[in-house]
C-alpha positions as CSV (number, residue, x, y, z in Angstrom):
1,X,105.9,-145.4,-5.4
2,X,104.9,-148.6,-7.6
3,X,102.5,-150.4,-5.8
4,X,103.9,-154.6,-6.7
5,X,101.7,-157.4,-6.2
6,X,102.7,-160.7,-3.7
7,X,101.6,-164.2,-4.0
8,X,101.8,-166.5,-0.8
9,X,105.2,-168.2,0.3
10,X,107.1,-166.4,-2.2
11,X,109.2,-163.8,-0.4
12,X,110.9,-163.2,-3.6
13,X,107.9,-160.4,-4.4
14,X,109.2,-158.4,-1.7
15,X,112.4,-159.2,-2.1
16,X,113.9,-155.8,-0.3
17,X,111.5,-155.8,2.3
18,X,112.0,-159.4,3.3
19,X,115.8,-158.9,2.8
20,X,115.9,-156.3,5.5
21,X,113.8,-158.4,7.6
22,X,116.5,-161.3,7.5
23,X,119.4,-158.6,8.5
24,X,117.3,-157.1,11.0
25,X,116.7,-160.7,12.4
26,X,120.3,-161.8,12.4
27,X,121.3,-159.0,14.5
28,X,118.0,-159.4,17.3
29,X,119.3,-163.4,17.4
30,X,122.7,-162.0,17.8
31,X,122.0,-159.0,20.1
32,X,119.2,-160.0,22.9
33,X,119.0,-161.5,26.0
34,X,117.9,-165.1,26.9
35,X,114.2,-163.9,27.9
36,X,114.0,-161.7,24.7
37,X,112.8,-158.9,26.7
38,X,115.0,-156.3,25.2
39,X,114.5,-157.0,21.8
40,X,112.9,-152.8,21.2
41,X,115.9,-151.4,22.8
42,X,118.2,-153.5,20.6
43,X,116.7,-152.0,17.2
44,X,118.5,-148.3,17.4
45,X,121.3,-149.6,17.7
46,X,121.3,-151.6,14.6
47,X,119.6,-149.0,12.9
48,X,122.2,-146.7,13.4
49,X,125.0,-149.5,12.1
50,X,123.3,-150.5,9.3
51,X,122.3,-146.6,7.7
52,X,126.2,-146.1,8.3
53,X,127.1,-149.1,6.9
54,X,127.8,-149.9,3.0
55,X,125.0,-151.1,1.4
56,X,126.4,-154.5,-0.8
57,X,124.1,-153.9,-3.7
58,X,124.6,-150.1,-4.4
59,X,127.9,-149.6,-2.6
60,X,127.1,-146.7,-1.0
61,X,125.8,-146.2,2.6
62,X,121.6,-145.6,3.0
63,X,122.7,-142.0,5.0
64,X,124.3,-140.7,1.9
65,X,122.2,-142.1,-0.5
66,X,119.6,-140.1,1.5
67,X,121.3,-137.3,3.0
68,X,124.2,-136.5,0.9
69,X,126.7,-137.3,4.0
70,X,127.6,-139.6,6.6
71,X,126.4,-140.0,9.5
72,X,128.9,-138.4,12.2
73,X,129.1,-140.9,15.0
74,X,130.6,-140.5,18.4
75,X,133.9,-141.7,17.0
76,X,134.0,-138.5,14.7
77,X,132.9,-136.5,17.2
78,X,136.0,-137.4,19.5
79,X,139.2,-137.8,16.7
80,X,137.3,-135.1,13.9
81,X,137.6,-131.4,14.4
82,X,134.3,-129.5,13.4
83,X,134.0,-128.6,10.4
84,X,133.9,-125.1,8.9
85,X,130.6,-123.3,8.6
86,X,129.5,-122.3,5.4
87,X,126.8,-120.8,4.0
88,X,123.5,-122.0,3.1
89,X,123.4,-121.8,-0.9
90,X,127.2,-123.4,-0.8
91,X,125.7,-125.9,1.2
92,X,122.3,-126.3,-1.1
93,X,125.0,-126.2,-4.3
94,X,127.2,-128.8,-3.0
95,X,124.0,-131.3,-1.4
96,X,122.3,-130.9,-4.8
97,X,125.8,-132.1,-6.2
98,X,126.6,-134.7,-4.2
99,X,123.1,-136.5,-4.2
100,X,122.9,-136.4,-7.8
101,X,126.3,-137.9,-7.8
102,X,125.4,-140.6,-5.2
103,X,122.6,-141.5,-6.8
104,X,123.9,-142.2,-10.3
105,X,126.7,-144.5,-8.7
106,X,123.8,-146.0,-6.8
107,X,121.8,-146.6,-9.8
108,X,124.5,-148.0,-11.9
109,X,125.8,-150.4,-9.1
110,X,122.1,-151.2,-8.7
111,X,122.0,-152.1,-12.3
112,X,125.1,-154.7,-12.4
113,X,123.6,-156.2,-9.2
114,X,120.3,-156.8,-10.7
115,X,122.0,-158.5,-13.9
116,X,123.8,-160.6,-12.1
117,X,121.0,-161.9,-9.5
118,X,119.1,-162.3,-12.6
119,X,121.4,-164.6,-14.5
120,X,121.9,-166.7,-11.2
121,X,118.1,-167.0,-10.8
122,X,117.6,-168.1,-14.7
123,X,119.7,-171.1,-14.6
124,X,117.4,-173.0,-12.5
125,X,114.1,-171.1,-13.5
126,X,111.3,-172.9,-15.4
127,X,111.5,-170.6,-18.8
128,X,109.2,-172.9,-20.4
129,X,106.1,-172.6,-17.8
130,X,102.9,-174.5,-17.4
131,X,99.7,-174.7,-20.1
132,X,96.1,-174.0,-19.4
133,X,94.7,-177.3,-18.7
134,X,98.0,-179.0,-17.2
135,X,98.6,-180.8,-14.0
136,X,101.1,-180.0,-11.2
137,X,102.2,-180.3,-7.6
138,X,102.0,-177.5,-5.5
139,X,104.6,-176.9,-3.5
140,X,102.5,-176.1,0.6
141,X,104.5,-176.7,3.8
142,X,101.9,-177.1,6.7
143,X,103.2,-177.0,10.6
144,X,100.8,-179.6,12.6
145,X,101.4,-179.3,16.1
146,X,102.8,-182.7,17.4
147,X,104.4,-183.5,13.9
148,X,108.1,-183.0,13.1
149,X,108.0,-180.4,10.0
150,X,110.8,-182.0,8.4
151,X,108.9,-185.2,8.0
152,X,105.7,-183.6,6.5
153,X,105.0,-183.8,2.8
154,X,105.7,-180.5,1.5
155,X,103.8,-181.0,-2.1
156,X,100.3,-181.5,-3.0
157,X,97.9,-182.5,-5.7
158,X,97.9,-183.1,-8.5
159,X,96.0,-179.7,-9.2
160,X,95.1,-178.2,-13.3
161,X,96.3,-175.0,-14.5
162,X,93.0,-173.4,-14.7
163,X,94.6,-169.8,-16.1
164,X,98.1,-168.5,-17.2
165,X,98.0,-165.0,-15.5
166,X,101.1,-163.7,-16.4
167,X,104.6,-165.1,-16.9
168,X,105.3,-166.4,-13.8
169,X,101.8,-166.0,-12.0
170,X,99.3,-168.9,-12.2
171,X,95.5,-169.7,-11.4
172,X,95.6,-173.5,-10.0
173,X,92.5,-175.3,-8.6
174,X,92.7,-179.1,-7.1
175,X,89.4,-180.0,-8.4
176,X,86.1,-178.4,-9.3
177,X,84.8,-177.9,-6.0
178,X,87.8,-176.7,-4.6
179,X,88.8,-172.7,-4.0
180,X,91.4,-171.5,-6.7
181,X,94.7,-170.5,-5.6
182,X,96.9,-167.8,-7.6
183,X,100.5,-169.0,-7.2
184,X,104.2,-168.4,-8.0
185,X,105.4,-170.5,-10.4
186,X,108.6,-171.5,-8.3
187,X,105.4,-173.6,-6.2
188,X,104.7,-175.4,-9.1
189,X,106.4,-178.2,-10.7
190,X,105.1,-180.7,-13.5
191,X,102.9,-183.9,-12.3
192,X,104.2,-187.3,-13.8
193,X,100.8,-189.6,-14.1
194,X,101.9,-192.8,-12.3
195,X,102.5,-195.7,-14.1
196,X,100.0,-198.2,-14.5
197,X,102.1,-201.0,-13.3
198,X,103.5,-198.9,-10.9
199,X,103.3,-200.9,-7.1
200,X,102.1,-204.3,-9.1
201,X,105.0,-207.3,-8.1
């Protein structure tokens, strides 16, 4: 395991986690009553689907990545005959085989799918980043109750670049008494000073 840091309002950090969180979702919205009382008895189910499903990015299902096989459902059960016994270092021999296969299809799949996310994400990215010293808007939806969100301003500042951190992670602070924030740099975009005139008729 590789333990990844998040910052806040930037599911992209965990991006499988909060991927499987929007299928999982889908489903629930899809799959339970109008009291949503039965949401628990709705996740077999779709835990079952989804581990015999084909996974888009490694196009393999999560069973045989896993396992080696498919899962046998009911529908197997019923048109499949059983099949032949074997024994257990032909089974070992051919398991070890067939992960090892699975897994380097996974991989490379993996790899072409992580290109091409990465070339889509690029060509609105901010290469260029922010300086040490620089002002920007922060980018900080708030719900008030009583308010329609949609009509809430969704940026604040301006706040300085008080330390680069990394590529894409940034130390921000509003003003000198204020708490720093570490944020994303998809938050943050560049502050235009207004113009002096700016308002005067």
């Amino acid at each position: 395991m590789t333990k990844t840091r998040t910052t806040p309002l930037h599911p992209q950090s965990d991006g499988m986690v909060e991927r499987f969180n929007r299928t999982i979702g889908n489903f629930l919205r899809t799959a339970v009553n109008e009291k949503q009382t039965n949401w628990d008895t709705c996740i077999p189910p779709f835990l079952l689907s989804y581990r015999a499903a084909v996974h888009e990015s490694t196009g393999k299902t999560p069973a045989s990545v896993v396992f080696g096989a498919e899962l046998r459902l009911p529908i197997d059960l019923i048109s499949d005959r059983p099949k032949e016994e074997e024994g257990v270092d032909n089974y070992l021999s051919r398991l070890h085989d067939q992960l090892r296969l699975t897994h380097t299809e996974a991989r490379q799949k993996l790899k072409l799918e992580s290109d091409r996310m990465k070339t889509r994400y690029d060509l609105r990215a901010n290469t260029g980043g922010f300086q040490v010293g620089e002002k920007v808007w922060l980018y900080n939806p708030k719900r008030t109750k009583g308010k329609s969100p949609k009509l809430q301003k969704s940026w604040e500042g301006p706040s300085t670049v008080v330390t680069r951190l990394n590529d894409v992670v940034y130390r921000i602070q509003k003003n000198p008494q204020a708490k720093m924030k570490v944020v994303h740099i998809d938050r943050l975009t560049p502050y235009q000073e207004p113009h002096p005139n700016e308002g005067v008729t």
